[in-house]
C-alpha positions in Angstrom: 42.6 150.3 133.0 41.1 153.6 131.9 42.4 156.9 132.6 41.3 158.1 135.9 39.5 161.3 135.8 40.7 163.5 138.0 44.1 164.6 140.0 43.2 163.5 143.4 41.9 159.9 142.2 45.1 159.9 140.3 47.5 160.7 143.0 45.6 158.1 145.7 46.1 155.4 143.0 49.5 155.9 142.2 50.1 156.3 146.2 49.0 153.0 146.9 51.0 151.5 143.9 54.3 153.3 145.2 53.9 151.9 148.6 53.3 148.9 147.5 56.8 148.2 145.1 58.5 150.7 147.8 60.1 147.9 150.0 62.8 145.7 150.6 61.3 142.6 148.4 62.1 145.1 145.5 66.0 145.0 146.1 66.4 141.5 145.3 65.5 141.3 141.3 66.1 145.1 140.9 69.9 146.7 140.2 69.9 148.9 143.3 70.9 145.2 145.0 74.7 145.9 143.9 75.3 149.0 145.8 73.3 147.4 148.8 76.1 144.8 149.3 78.2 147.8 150.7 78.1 150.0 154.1 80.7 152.7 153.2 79.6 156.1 151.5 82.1 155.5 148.4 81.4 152.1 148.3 78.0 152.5 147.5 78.0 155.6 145.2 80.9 154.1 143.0 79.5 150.5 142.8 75.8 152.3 142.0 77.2 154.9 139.6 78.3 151.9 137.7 75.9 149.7 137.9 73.3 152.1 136.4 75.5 153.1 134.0 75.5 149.3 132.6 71.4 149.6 133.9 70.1 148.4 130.3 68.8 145.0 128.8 67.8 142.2 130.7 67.8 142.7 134.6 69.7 139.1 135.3 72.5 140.1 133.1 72.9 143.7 134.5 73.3 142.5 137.7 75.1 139.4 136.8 77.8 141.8 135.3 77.7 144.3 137.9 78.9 141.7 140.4 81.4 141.0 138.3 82.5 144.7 137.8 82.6 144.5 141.6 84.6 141.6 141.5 87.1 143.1 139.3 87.6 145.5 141.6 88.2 143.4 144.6 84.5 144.1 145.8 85.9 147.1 147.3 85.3 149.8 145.1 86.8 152.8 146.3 90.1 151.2 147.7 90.4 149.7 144.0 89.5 153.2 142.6 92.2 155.1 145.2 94.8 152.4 145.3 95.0 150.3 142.1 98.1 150.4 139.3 98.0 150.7 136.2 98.9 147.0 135.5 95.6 146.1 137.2 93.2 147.5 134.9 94.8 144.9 132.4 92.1 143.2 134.7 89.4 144.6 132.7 90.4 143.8 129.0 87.3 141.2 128.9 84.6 142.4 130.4 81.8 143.6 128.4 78.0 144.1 128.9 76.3 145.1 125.4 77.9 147.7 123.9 80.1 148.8 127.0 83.1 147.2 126.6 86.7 146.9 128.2 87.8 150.3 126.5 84.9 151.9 127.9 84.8 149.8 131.7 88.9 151.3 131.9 88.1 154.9 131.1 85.2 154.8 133.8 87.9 153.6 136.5 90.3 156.5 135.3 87.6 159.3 135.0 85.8 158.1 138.6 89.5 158.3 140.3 90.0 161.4 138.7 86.8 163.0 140.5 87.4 161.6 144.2 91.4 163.0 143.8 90.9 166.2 141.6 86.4 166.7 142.3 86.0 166.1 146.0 84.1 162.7 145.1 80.8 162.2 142.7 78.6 164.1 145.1 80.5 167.0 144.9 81.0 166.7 141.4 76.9 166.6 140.7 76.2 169.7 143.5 78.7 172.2 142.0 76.4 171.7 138.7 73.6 172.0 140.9 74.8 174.8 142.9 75.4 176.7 139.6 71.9 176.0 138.2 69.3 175.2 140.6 68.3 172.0 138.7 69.2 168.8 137.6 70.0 169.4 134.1 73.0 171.5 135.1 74.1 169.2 137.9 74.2 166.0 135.4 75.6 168.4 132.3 78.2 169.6 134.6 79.4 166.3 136.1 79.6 165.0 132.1 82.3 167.5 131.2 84.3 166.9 134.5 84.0 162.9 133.7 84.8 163.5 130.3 88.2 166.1 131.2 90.7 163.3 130.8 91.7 161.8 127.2 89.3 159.5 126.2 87.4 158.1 122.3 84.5 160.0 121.5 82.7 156.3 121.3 82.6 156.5 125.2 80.7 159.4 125.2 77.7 157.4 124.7 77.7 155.7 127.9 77.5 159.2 130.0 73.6 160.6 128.8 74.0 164.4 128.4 70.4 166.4 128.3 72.3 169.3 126.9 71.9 167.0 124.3 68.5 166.0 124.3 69.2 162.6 126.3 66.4 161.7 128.5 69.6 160.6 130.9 67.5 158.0 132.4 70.5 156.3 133.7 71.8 159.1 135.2 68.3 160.0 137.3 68.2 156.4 138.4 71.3 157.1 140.1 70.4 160.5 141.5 67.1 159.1 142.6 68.8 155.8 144.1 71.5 158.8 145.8 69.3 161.5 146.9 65.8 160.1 148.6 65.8 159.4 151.6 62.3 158.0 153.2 63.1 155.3 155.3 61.4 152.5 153.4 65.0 150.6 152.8 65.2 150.8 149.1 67.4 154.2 147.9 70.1 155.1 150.3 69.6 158.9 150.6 72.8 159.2 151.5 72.8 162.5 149.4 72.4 165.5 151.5 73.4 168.1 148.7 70.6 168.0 146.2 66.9 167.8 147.5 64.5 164.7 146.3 62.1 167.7 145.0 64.3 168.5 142.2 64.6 164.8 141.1 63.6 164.4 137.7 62.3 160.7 136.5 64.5 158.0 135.3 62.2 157.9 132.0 62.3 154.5 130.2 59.5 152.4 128.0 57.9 151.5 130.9 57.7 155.0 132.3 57.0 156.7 129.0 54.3 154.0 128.3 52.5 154.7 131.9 53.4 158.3 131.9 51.2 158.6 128.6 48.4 156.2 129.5 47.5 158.3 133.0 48.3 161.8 130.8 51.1 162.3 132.9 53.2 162.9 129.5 51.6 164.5 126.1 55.2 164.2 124.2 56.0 161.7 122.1 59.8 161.4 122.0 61.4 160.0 125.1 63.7 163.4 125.4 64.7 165.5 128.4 61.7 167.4 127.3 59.8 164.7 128.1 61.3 164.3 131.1 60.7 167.9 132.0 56.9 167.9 131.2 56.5 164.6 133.1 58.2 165.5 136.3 56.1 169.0 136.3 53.3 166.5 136.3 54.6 164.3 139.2 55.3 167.5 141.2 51.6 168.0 141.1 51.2 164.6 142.8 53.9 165.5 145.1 55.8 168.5 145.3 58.6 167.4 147.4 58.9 164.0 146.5 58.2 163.7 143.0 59.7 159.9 141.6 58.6 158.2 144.6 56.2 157.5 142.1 58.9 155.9 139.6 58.3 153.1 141.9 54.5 152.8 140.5 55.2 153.6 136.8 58.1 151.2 136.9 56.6 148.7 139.0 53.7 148.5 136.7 54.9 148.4 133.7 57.4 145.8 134.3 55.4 143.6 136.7 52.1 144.0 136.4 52.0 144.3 132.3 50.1 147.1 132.1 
């Protein structure tokens, strides 16, 4: 398909395209599915932050080891996370999904308990960043240095995208986005009062990038926060206060539709 020409043509097609993977039948093969096993606040924010944080490779396997994160923690993740001893994370010592392994999987228990005793919980630990800042970029580069506050190997580090660093954090936007909007359609929770969907910033992958440049929604070549800074600016010209409702039409078409 060709670029379309102008703004307006551009917004009415990816409108159509975001209603269209905006639904229920979208929760089944997607991650999001995890974190809609669960009713409780804390239950679903824990067993979401996790699951996108594992939210790379092939889709079968990251939710096929979600469910077993889950599992691990006696699919009730925040009475694990409040109530467990330190014998049960001995629990853990075999789970791995790629390069996240059990070292990794036992810090994330530790640092996550550490925020709901010591952070009032992972919303509050995102808003104080974006209370200080205005923006997402200080909300997620605030809530890395609280995760990373207790000892822990530098190799973990990697598994918590920082755009003070450069990261495109696109794991970290999926959960915000999967947190934060709210529009009734069934797929994110919006559970999220704190932080508005406006300031959202997109959960830029290959797909994304690949759409993002195709419709000149993205003139940068890396896949950096830069990136994702120019490309939301763009989005927010589509849609002001509800910018990556349109991840669901970059996403959806570059992993369903082959474009």
């Amino acid at each position: 398909m060709a670029k379309l020409d102008n703004i307006a043509e551009l917004r009415i097609f990816l409108d159509q395209k975001a209603n269209f993977y905006n639904n229920p039948d979208f929760i089944k093969s997607d991650p999001i599915s995890i974190p809609h096993l669960y009713i409780k606040k804390e239950d679903i924010e824990i067993s979401a932050f996790l699951t996108s944080i594992i939210s790379w490779g092939n889709r079968s396997m990251i939710i096929r080891n979600a469910l077993k994160i889950n599992a691990l923690m006696d699919n009730s993740p925040a009475d694990f996370l409040m109530n467990y001893q330190e014998k049960d994370l001995a629990r853990f010592n075999k789970f791995v999904h790629r390069t996240f392994n059990s070292t990794d999987c036992i810090y994330f228990i530790s640092a996550l308990k550490n925020i709901y005793e010591n952070h009032e919980g992972l919303e509050a630990a995102f808003h104080a960043g974006y209370q200080n800042s205005g923006n997402v970029y200080g909300a997620i580069s605030h809530f890395f240095d609280i995760f990373f506050e207790l000892e822990h190997l530098k190799r973990t580090h990697k598994h918590v995208s920082n755009p003070a660093k450069g990261s495109a954090a696109k794991r970290i936007n999926m959960f915000l986005r999967w947190m934060v909007r709210n529009d009734g359609r069934g797929v994110d929770f919006g559970i999220w009062n704190s932080i508005p969907s406006a300031a959202l910033m997109i959960p830029l992958d290959v797909h994304t990038a690949r759409l993002g440049r195709k419709y000149n929604l993205l003139l940068r070549k890396s896949n950096d926060w830069k990136a994702v800074d120019e490309y939301t600016k763009n989005l927010r010209k589509l849609d002001p206060l509800d910018p990556i409702k349109y991840d669901f039409a970059l996403f959806g078409m570059g992993v369903f539709e082959g474009k």
